[in-house]
C-alpha positions as a Python dict, from the first residue, in 0.01 Angstrom:
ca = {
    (1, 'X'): (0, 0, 0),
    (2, 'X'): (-44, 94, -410),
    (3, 'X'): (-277, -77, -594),
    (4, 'X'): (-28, -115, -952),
    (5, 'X'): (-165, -249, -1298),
    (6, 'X'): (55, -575, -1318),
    (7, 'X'): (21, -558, -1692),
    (8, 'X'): (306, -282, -1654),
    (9, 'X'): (561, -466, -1445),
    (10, 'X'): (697, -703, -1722),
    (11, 'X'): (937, -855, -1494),
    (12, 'X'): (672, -996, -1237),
    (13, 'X'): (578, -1342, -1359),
    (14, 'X'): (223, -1307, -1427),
    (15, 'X'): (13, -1650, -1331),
    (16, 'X'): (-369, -1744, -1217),
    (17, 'X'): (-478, -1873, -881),
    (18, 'X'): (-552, -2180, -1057),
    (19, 'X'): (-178, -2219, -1168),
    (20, 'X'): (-19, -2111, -800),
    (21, 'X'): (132, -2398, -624),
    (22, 'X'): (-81, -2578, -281),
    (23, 'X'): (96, -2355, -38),
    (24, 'X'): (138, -2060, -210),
    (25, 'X'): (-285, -2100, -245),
    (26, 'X'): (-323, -2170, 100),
    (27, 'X'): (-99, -1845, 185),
    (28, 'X'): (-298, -1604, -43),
    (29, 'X'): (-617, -1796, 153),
    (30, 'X'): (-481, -1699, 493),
    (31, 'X'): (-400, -1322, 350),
    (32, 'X'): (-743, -1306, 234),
    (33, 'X'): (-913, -1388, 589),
    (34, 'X'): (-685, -1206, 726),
    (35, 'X'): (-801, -896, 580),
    (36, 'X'): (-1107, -918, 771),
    (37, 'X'): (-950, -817, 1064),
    (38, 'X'): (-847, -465, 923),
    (39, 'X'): (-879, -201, 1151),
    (40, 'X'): (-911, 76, 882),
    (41, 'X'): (-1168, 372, 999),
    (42, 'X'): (-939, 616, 770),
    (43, 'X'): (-882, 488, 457),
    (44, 'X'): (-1171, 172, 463),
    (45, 'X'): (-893, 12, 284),
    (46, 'X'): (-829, -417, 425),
    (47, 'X'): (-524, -549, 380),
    (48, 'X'): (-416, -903, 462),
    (49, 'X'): (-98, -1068, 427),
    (50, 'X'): (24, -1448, 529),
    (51, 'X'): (444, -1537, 569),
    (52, 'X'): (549, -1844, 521),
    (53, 'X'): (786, -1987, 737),
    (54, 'X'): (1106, -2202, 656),
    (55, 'X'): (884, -2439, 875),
    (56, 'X'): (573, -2422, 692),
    (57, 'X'): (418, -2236, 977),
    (58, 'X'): (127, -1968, 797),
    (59, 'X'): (179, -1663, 1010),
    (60, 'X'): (-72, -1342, 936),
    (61, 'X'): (-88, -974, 945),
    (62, 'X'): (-383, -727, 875),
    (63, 'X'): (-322, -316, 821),
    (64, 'X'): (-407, -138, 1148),
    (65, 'X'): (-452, 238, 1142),
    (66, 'X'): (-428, 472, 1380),
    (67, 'X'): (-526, 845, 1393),
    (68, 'X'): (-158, 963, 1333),
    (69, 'X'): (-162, 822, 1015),
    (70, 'X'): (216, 801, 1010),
    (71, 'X'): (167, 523, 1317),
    (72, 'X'): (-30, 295, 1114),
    (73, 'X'): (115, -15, 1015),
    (74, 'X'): (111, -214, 685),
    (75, 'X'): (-53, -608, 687),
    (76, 'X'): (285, -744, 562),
    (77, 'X'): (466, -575, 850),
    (78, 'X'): (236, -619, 1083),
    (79, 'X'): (288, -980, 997),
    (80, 'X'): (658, -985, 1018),
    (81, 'X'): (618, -802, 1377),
    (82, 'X'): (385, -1071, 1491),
    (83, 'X'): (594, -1368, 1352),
    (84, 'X'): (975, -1158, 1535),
    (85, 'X'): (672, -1167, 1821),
    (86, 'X'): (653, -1555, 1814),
    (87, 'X'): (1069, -1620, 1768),
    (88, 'X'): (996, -1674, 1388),
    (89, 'X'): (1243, -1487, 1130),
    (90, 'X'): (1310, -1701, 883),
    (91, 'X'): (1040, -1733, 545),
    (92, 'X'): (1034, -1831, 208),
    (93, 'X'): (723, -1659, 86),
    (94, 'X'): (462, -1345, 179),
    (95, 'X'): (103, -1328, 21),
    (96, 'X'): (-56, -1018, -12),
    (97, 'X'): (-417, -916, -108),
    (98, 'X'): (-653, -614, -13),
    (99, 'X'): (-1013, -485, -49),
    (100, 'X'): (-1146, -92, -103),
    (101, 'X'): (-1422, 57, 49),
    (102, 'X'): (-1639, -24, -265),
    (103, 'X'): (-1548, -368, -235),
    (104, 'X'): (-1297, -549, -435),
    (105, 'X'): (-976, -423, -618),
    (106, 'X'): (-927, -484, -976),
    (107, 'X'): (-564, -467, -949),
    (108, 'X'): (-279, -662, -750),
    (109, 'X'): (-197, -498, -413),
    (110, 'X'): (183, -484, -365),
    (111, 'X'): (373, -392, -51),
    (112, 'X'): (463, -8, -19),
    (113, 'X'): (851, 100, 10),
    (114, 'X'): (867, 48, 411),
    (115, 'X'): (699, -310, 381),
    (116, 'X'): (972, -391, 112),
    (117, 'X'): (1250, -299, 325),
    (118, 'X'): (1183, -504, 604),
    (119, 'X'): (1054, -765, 401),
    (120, 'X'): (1415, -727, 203),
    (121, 'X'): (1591, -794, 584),
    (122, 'X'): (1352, -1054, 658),
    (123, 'X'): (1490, -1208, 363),
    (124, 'X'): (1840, -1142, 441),
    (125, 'X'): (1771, -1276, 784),
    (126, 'X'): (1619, -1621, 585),
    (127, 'X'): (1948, -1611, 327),
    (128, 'X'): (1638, -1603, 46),
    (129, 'X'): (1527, -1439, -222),
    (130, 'X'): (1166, -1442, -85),
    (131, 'X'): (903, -1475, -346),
    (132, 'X'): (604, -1255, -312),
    (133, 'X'): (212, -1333, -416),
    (134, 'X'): (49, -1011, -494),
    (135, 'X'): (-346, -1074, -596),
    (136, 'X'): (-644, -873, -645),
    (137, 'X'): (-913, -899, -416),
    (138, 'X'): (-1064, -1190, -617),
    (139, 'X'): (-780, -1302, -712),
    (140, 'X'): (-847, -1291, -1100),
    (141, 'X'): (-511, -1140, -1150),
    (142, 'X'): (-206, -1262, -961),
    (143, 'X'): (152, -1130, -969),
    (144, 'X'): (463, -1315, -821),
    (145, 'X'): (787, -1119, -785),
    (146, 'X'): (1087, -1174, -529),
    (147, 'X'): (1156, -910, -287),
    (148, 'X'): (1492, -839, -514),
    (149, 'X'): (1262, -710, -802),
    (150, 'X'): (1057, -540, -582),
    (151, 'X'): (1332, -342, -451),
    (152, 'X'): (1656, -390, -662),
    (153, 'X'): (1952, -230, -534),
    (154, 'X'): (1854, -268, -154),
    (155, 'X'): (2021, -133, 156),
    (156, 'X'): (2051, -382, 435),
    (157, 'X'): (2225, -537, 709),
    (158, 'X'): (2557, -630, 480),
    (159, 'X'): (2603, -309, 376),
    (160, 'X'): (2625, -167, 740),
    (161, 'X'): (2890, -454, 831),
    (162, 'X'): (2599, -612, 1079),
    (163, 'X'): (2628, -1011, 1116),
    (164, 'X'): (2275, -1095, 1127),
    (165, 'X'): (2313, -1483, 1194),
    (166, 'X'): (2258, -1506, 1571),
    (167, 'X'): (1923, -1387, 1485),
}
């Protein structure tokens, strides 16, 4: 997870929680409490994140660590294991949000590079260019991106000749 200053990422569309549509709310609302159930004794760092399903189901994820750091898993896969979990694997959107140790972050929270990749063949999997909500932990500042910008170029399924439609 990287905490970025969205004023730098000029091709994010910038926007306010105010000016976020009823379901994307209610997804960054469902990241948020999800967050709560970090388990985090390393880095004291929550993360939440909330999918959106093609069926408006709200399915959540929060970061779990684990003592061999490179075992720890991410809130926004941790959600997309938990929805494969449930027979769900197709989305339109993903909300993200975390908190620090000290409390809130002043900064949007945006998936790391192994979160984008399976978020990128979640998308694939959809046949959309899944948006992304990226907040602070207040949600003062909000970001919304599509996994494309987030990870232009991407290597996926297609480009290994693998038909992904009987999943």
């Amino acid at each position: 997870m990287k905490v970025i200053n969205c004023y730098h990422y000029n091709h994010m569309k910038k926007t306010s929680y105010q000016k976020l549509a009823v379901e994307q709310k209610e997804l960054l609302l469902a990241a948020r409490e999800a967050l709560r159930n970090a388990y985090n004794p390393y880095s004291k760092f929550s993360v939440g994140a909330a999918l959106l399903s093609l069926k408006g189901e709200i399915i959540t994820g929060a970061n779990v660590e684990n003592a061999a750091y490179g075992s720890s898993l991410c809130a926004e896969r941790s959600a997309l294991v938990r929805a494969n979990a449930m027979g769900v694997r197709r989305f339109s959107q993903l909300a993200v949000i975390g908190q620090g140790a000290m409390g809130v972050t002043e900064e949007i929270i945006a998936p790391c590079g192994a979160c984008r990749q399976m978020i990128f063949e979640a998308a694939e999997i959809s046949g959309k260019d899944m948006k992304i909500i990226m907040a602070n932990t207040k949600m003062t500042k909000v970001a919304i991106a599509t996994i494309s910008e987030l990870l232009p170029l991407a290597f996926g399924p297609k480009d290994l000749k693998v038909d992904i439609n009987k999943f």
